[in-house]
Gaussian input, Z-matrix of N, CA and C with variables (Angstrom, degrees):
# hf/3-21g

backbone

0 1
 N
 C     1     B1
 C     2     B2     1     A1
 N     3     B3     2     A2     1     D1
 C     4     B4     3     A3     2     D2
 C     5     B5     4     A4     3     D3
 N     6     B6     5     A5     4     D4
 C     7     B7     6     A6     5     D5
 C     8     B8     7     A7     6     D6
 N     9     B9     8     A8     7     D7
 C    10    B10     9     A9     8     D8
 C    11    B11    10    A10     9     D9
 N    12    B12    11    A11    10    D10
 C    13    B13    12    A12    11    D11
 C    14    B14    13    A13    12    D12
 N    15    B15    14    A14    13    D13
 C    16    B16    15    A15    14    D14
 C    17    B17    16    A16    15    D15
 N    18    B18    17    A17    16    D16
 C    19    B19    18    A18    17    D17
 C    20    B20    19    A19    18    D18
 N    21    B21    20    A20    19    D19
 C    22    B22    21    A21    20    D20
 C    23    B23    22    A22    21    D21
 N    24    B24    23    A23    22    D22
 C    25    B25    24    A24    23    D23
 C    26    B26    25    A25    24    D24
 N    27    B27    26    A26    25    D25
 C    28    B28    27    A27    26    D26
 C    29    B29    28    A28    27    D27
 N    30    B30    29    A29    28    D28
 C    31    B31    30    A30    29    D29
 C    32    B32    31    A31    30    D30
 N    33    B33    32    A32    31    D31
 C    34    B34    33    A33    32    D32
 C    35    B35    34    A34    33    D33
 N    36    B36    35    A35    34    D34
 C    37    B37    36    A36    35    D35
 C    38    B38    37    A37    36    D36
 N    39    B39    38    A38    37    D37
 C    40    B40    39    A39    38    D38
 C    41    B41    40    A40    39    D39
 N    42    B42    41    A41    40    D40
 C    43    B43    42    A42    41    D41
 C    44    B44    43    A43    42    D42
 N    45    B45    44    A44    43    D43
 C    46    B46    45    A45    44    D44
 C    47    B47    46    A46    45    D45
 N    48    B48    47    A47    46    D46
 C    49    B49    48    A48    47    D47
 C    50    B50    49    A49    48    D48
 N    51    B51    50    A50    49    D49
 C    52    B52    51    A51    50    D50
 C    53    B53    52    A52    51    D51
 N    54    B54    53    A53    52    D52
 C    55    B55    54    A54    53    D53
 C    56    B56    55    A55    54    D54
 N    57    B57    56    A56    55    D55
 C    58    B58    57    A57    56    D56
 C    59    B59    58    A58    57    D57
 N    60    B60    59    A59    58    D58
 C    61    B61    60    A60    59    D59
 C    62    B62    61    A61    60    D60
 N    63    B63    62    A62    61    D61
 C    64    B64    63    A63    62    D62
 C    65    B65    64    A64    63    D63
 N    66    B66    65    A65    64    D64
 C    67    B67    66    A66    65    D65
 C    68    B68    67    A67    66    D66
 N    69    B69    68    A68    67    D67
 C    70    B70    69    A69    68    D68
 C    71    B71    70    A70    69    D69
 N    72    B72    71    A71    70    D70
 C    73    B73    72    A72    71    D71
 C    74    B74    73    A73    72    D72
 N    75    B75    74    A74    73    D73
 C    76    B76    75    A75    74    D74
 C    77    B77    76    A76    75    D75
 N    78    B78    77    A77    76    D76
 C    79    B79    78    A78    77    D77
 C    80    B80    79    A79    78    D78
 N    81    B81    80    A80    79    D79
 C    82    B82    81    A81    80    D80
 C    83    B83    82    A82    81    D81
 N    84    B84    83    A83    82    D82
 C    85    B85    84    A84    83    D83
 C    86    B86    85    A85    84    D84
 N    87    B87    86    A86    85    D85
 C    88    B88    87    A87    86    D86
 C    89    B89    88    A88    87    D87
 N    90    B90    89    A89    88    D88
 C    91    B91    90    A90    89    D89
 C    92    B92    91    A91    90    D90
 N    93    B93    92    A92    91    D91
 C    94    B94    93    A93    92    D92
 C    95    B95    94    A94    93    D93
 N    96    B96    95    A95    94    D94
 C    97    B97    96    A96    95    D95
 C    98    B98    97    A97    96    D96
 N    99    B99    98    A98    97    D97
 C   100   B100    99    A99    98    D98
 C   101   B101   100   A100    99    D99
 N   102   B102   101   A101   100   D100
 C   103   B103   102   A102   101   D101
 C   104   B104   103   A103   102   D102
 N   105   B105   104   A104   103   D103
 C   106   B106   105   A105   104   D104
 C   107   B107   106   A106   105   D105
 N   108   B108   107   A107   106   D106
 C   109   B109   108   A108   107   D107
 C   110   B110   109   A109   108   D108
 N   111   B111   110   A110   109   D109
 C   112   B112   111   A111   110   D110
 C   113   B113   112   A112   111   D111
 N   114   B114   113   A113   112   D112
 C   115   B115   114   A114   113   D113
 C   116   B116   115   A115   114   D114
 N   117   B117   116   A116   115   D115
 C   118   B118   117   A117   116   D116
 C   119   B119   118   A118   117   D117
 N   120   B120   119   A119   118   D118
 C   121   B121   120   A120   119   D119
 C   122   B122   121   A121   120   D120
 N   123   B123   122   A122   121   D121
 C   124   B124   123   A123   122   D122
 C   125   B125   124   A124   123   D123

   B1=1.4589
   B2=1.5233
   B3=0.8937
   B4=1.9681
   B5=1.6000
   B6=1.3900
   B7=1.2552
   B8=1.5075
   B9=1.8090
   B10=1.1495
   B11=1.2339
   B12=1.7596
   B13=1.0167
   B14=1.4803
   B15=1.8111
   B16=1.3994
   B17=1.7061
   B18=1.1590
   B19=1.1356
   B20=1.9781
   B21=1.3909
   B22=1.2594
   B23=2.0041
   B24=1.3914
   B25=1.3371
   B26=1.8286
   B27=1.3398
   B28=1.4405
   B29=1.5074
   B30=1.8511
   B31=1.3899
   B32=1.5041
   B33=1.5895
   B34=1.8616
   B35=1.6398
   B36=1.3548
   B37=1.5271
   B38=1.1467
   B39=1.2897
   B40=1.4863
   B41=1.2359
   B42=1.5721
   B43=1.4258
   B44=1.8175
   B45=1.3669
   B46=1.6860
   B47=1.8425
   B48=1.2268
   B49=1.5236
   B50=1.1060
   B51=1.1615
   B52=1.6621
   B53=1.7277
   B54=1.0169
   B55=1.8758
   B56=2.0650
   B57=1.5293
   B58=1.1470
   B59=1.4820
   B60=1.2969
   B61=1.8689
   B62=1.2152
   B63=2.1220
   B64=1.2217
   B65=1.7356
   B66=0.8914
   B67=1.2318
   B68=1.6007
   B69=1.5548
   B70=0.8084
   B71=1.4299
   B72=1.4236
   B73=1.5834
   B74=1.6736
   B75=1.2745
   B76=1.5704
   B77=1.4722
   B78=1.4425
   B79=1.2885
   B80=1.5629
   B81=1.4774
   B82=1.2718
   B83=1.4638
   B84=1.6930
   B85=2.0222
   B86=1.6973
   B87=0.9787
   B88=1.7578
   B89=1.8296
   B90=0.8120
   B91=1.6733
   B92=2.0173
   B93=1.7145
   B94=1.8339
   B95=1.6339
   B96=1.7069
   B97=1.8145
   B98=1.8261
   B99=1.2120
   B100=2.1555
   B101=2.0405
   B102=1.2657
   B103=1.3338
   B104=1.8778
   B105=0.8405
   B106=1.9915
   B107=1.7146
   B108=1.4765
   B109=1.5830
   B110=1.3013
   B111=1.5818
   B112=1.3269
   B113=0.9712
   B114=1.5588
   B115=1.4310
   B116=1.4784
   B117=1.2819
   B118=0.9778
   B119=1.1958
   B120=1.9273
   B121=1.0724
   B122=1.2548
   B123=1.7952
   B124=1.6556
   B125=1.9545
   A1=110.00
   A2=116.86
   A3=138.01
   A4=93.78
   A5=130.28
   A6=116.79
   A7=133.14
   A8=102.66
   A9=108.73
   A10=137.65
   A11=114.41
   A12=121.10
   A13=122.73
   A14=109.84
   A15=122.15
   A16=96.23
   A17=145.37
   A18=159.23
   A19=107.68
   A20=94.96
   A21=125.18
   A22=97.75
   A23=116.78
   A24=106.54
   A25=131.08
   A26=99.18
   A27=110.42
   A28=118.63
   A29=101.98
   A30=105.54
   A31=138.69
   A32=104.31
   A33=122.44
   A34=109.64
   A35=96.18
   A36=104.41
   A37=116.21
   A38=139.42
   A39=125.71
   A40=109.52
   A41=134.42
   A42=143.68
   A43=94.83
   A44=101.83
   A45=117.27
   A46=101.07
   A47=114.82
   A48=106.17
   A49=96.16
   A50=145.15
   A51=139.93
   A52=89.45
   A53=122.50
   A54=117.39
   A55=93.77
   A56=101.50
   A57=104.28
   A58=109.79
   A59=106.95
   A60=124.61
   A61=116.19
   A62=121.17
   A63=106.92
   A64=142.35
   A65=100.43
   A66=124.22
   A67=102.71
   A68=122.21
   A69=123.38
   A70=101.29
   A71=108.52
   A72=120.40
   A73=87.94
   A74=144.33
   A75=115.90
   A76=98.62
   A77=109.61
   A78=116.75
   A79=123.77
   A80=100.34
   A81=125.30
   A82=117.88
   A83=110.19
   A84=113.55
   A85=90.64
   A86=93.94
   A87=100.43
   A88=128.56
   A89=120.88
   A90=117.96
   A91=84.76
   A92=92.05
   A93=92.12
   A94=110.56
   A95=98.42
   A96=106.28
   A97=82.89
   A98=74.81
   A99=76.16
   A100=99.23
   A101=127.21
   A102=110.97
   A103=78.82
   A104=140.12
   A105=128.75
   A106=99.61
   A107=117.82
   A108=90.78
   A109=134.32
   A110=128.27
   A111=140.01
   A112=122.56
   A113=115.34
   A114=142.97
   A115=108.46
   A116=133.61
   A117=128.58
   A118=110.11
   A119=138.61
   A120=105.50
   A121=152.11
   A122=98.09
   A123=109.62
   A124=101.65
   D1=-52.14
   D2=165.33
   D3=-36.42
   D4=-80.13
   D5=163.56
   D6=-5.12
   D7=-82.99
   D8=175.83
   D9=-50.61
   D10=-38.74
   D11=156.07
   D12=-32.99
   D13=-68.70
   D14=-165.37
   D15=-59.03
   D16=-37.45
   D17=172.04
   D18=-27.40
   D19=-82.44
   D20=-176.32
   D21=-52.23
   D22=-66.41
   D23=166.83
   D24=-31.94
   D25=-52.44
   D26=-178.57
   D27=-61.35
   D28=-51.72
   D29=156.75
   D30=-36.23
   D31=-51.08
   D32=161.54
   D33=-40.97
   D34=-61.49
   D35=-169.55
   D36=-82.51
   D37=-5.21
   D38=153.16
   D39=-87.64
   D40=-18.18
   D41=-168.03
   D42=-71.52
   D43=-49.33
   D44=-169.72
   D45=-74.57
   D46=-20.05
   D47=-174.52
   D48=-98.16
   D49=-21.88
   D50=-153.31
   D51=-106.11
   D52=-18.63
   D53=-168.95
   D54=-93.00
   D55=-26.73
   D56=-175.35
   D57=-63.92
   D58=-60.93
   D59=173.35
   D60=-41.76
   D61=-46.76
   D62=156.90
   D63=-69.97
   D64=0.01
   D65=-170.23
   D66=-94.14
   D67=-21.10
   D68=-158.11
   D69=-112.66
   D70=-18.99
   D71=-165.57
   D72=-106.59
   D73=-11.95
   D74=-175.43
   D75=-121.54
   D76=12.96
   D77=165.16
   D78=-79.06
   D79=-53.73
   D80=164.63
   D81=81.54
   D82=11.35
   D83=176.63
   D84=-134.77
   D85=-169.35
   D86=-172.51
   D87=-71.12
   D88=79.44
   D89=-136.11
   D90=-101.92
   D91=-25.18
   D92=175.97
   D93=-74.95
   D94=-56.53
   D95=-160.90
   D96=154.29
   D97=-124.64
   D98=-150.87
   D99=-98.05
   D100=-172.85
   D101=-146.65
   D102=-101.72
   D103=-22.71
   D104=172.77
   D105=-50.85
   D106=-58.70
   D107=172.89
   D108=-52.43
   D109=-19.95
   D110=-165.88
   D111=-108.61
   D112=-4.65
   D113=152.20
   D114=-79.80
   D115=-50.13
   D116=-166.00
   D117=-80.12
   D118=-31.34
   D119=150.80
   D120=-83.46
   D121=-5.05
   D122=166.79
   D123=-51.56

């Protein structure tokens, strides 16, 4: 169950970082803050 759980979390949070990056890439101005945050989660 511990698994699945950790599973389902990881899924969220790459789902939520990867929508962030596009969001960030067809935007094309600073939609994070400055480019060290947007580096750091690339």
């Amino acid at each position: 169950i511990l698994y699945f759980i950790f599973g389902i979390w990881s899924g969220i949070l790459g789902l939520s970082m990867s929508m962030i990056i596009r969001m960030e890439l067809s935007m094309g101005g600073n939609l994070i803050g400055n480019d060290q945050i947007y580096n750091s989660i690339v």
